[in-house]
Backbone bond lengths (Angstrom), bond angles and torsions (degrees), N, CA, C in turn:
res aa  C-N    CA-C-N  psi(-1)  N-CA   C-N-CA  omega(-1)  CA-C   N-CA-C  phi
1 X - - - 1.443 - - 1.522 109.14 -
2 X 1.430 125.29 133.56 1.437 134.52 156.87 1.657 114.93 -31.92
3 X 1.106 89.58 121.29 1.973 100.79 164.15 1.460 100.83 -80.77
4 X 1.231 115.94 145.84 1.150 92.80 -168.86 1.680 80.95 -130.06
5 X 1.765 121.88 130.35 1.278 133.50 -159.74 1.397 109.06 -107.71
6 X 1.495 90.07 101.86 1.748 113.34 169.60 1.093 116.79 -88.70
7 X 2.076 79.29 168.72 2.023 89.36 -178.42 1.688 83.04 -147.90
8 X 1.565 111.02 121.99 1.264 113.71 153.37 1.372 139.11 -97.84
9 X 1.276 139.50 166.65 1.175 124.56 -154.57 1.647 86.38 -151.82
10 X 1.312 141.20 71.21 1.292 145.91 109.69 1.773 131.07 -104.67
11 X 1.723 81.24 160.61 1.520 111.18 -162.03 1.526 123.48 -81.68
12 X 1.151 105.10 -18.52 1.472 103.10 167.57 1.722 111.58 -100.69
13 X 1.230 93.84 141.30 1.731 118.27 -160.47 1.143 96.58 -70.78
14 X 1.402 136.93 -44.55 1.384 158.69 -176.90 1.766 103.24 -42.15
15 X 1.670 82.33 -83.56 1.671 96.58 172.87 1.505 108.48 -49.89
16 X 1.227 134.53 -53.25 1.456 122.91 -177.28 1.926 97.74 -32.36
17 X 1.399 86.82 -93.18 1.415 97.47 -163.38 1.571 130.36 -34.77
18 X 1.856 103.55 -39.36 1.813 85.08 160.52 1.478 108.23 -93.44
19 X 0.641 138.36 71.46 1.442 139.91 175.77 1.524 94.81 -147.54
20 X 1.424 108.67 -61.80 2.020 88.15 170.23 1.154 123.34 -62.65
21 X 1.353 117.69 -46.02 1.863 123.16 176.05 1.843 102.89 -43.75
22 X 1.448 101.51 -37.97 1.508 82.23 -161.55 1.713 105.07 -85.47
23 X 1.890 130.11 -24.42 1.095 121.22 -157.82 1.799 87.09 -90.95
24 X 1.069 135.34 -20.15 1.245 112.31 -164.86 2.032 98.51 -112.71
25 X 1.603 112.86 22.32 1.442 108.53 141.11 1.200 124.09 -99.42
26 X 1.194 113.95 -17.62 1.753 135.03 -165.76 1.232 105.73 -99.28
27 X 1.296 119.38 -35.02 1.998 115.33 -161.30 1.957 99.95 -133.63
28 X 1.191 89.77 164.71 1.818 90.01 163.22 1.200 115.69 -78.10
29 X 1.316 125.11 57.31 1.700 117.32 -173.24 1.220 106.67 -105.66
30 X 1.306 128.70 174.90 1.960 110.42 178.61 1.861 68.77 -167.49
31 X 1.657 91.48 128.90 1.682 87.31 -163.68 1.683 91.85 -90.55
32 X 1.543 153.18 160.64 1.011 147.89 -152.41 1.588 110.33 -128.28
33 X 1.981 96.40 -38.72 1.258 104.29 -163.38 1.522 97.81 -165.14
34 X 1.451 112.93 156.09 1.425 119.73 -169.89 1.891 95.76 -146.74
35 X 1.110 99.68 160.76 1.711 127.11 -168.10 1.367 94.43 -138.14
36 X 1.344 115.07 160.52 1.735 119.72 154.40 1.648 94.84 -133.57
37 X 1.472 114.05 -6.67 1.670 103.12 168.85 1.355 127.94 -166.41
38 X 0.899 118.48 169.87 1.432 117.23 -153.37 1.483 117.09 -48.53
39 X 1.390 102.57 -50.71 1.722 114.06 -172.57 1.613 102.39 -47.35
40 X 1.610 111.85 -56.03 1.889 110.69 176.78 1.089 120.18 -64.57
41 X 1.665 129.24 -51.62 1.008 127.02 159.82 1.673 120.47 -13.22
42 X 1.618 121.79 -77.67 1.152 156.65 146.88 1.481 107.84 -6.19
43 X 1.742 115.90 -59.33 1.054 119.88 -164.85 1.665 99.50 -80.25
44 X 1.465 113.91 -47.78 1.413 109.86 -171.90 1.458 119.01 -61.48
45 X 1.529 109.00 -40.52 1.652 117.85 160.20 1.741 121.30 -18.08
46 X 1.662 99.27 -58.16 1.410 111.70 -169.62 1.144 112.27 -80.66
47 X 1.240 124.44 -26.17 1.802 117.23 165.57 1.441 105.06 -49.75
48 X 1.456 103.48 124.94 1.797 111.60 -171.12 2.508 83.03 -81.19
49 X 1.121 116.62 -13.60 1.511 81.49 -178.90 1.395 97.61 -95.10
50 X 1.415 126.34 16.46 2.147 101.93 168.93 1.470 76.76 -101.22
51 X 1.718 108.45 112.49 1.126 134.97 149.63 1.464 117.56 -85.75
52 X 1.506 132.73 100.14 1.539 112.21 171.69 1.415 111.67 -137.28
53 X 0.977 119.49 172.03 1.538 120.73 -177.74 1.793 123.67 -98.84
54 X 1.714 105.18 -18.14 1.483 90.88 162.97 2.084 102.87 -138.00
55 X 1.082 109.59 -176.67 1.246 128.12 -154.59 1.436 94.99 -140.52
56 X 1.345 133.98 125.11 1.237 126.44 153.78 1.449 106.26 -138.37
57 X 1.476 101.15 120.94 1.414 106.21 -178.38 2.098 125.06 -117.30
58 X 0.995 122.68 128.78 1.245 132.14 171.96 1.865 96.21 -65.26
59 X 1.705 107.03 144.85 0.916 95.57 170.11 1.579 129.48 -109.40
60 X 1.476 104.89 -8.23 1.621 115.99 178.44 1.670 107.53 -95.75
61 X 1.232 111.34 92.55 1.626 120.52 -169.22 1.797 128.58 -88.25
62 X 1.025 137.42 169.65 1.507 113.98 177.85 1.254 113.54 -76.57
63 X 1.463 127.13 -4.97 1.623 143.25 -171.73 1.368 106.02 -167.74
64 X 1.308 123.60 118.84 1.267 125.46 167.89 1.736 110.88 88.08
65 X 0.950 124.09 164.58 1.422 144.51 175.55 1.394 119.02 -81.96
66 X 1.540 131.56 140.78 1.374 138.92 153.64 1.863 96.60 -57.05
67 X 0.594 127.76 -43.32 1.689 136.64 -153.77 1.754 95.61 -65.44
68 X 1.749 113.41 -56.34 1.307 125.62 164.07 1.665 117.40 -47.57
69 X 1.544 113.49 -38.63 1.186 99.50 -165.17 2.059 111.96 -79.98
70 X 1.855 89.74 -19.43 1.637 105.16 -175.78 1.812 102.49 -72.30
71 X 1.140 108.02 -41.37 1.622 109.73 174.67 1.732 91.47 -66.95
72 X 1.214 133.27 -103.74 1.337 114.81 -168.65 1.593 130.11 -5.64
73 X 1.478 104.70 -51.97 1.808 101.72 -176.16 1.686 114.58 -88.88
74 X 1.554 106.12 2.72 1.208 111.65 160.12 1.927 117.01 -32.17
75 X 1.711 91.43 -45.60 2.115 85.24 170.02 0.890 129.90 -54.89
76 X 1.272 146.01 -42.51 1.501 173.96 85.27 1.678 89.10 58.41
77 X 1.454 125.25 -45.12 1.336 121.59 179.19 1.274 89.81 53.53
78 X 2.133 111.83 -176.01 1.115 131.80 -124.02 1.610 95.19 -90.51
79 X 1.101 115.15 0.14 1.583 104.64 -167.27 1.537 106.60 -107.76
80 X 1.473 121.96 44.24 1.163 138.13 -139.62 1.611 94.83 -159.61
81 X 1.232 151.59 51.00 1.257 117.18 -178.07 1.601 116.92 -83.82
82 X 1.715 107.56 139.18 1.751 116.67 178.79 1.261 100.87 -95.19
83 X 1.020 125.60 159.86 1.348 148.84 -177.21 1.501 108.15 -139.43
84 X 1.580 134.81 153.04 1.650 119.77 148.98 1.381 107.08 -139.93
85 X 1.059 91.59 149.99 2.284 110.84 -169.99 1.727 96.29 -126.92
86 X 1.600 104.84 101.52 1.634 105.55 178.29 1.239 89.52 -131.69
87 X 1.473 99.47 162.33 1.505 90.05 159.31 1.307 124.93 -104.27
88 X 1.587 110.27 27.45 1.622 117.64 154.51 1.045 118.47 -92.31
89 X 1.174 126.55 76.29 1.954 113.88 -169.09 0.949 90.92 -121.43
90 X 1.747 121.97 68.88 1.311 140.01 135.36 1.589 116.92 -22.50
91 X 1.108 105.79 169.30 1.256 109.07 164.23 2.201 130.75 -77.33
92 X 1.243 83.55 -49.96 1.616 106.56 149.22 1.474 127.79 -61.25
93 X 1.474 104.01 -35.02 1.638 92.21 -173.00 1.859 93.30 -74.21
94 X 1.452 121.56 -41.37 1.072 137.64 -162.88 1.800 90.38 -54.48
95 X 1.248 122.47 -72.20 1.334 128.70 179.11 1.564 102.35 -15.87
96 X 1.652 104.75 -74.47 1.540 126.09 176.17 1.668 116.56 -19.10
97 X 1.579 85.76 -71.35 1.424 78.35 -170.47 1.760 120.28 -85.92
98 X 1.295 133.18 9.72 0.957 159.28 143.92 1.602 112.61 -35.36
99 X 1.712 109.26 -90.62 1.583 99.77 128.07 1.285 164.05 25.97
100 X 0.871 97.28 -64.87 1.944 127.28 170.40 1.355 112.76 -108.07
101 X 1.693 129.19 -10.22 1.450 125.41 163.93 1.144 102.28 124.03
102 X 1.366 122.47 -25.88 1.871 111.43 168.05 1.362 117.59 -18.77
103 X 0.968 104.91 124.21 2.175 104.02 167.55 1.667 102.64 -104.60
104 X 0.800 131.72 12.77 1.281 131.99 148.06 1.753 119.06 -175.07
105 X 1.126 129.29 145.57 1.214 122.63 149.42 1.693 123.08 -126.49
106 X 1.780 91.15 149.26 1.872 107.57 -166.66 1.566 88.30 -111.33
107 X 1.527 94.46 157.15 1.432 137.23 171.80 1.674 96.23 -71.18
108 X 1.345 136.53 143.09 1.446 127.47 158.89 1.558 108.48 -81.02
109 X 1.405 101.47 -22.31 1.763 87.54 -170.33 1.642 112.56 -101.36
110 X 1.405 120.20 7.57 1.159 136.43 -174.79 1.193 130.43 -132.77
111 X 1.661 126.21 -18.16 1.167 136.92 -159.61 1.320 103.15 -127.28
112 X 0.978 125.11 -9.58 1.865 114.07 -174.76 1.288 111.63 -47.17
113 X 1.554 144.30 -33.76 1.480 149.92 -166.86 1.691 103.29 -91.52
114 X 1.505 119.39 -22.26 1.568 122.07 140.10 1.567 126.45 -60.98
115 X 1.043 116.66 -52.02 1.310 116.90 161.34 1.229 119.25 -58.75
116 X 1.005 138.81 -73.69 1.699 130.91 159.82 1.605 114.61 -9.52
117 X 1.135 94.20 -67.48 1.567 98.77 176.01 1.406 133.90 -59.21
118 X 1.668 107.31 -36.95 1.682 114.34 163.15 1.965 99.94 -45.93
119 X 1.036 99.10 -75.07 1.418 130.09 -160.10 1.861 93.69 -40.84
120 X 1.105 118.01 -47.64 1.893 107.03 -179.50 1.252 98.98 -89.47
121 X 1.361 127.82 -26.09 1.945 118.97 159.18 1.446 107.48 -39.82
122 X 1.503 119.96 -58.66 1.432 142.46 -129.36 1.783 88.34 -68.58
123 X 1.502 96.70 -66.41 1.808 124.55 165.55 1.175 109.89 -45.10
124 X 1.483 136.50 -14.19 1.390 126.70 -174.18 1.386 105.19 -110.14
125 X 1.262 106.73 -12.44 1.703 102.69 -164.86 1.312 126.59 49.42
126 X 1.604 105.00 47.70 1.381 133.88 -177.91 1.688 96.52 -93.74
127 X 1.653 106.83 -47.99 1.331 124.37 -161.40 1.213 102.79 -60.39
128 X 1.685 149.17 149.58 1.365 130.92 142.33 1.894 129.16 -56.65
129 X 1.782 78.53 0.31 2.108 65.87 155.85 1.645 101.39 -150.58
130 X 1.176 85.58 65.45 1.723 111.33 164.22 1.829 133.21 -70.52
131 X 0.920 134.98 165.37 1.129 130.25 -163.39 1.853 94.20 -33.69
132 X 1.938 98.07 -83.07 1.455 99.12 176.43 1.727 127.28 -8.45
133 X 1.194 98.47 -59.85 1.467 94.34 179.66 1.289 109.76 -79.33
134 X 1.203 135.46 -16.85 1.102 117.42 173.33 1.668 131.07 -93.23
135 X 1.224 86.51 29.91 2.031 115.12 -170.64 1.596 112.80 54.43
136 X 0.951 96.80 14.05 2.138 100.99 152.73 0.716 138.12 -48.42
């Protein structure tokens, strides 16, 4: 099965670390690269060699917006899928980042076992924007 090579973009150190420990024991994920804010996030995006296939972004950052970083990787086009895991997943923010190209957004305090599950879909090309579609 495809690893599928992420880059996250939250700010708490905490959440980083179980959040990678847990998606890359649980899922094919192999995390690549991490941000805590928009401006790096942003910057690492545009390097044409961080090639990866998903994006998961927090949207309340120590500088800058998740919302900024989903409009930024908007280039990235379809072979790129974003995702966001806040724990504002308002109804509006959800709209938002929807919007801006999100293919889904999770709750942090409710959705992690959704996310898990996108994420070995994503790798299985179960998902409709699965490796295949994402020219893998």
């Amino acid at each position: 099965m495809l690893a599928l090579k992420t880059f996250l973009v939250e700010d708490s150190p905490v959440i980083q670390q179980s959040l990678v420990a847990t998606l890359e024991e649980l899922t094919p994920v192999k995390v690549i690269g991490m941000a805590e804010d928009e401006w790096h996030a942003t910057q690492w995006l545009a390097e044409p060699a961080n090639d990866v296939h998903l994006v998961i972004v927090d949207i309340f950052l120590k500088r800058g917006s998740g919302l900024g970083v989903l409009k930024a990787a908007q280039q990235l086009g379809p072979k790129c899928a974003m995702v966001v895991l806040s724990n504002y997943a308002t109804k509006d923010i959800r709209a938002k980042c929807l919007a801006l190209g999100a293919k889904r957004v999770f709750d942090k305090s409710t959705e992690i076992d959704a996310l898990i599950q996108y994420c070995s879909e994503l790798a299985e090309g179960t998902n409709a924007t699965g490796p295949a579609a994402l020219g893998v």
